[in-house]
Phi, psi and omega in degrees: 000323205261359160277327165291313182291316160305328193270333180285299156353308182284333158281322187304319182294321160303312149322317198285316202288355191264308168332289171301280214295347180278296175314308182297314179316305175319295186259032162252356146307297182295338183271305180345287184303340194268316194320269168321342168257308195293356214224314162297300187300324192271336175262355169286323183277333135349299162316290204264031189250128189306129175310138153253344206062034163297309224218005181210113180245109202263004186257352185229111163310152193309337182235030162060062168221134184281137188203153168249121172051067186052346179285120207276166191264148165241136181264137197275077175315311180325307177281035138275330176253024201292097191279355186309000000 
């Protein structure tokens, strides 16, 4: 009687415990999905916000030196001064 009354106790706690691990899974799945709509919503809006060029010079390298197609450009100090 008293290994039956264990085994039972002992299925039951296993149960209780697959339960909890089902809940806990469900809601890291649901933060997971909130996680994942805020991060689409924040890039859709992204998307749709008008270029002003304020803040993007597609034309100036990382080290604010002016370039056309990555060649960075050079300047002919001699014609800046011409005095002739």
């Amino acid at each position: 009687m008293e290994s039956e009354r264990v085994a039972a106790e002992k299925e039951v706690q296993e149960n209780q415990d697959r339960l909890k691990k089902l809940e806990l899974d469900r809601l890291d799945i649901e933060a997971a999905e909130r996680e994942l709509e805020m991060r689409k919503r924040m890039l859709h809006d992204a998307e749709k916000e008008p270029d002003h060029g304020d803040n993007v010079d597609d034309n100036v390298d990382d080290d604010m030196s002016m370039s056309v197609s990555g060649v960075p450009m050079v300047c002919d100090y001699s014609t800046l001064f011409d005095t002739h």
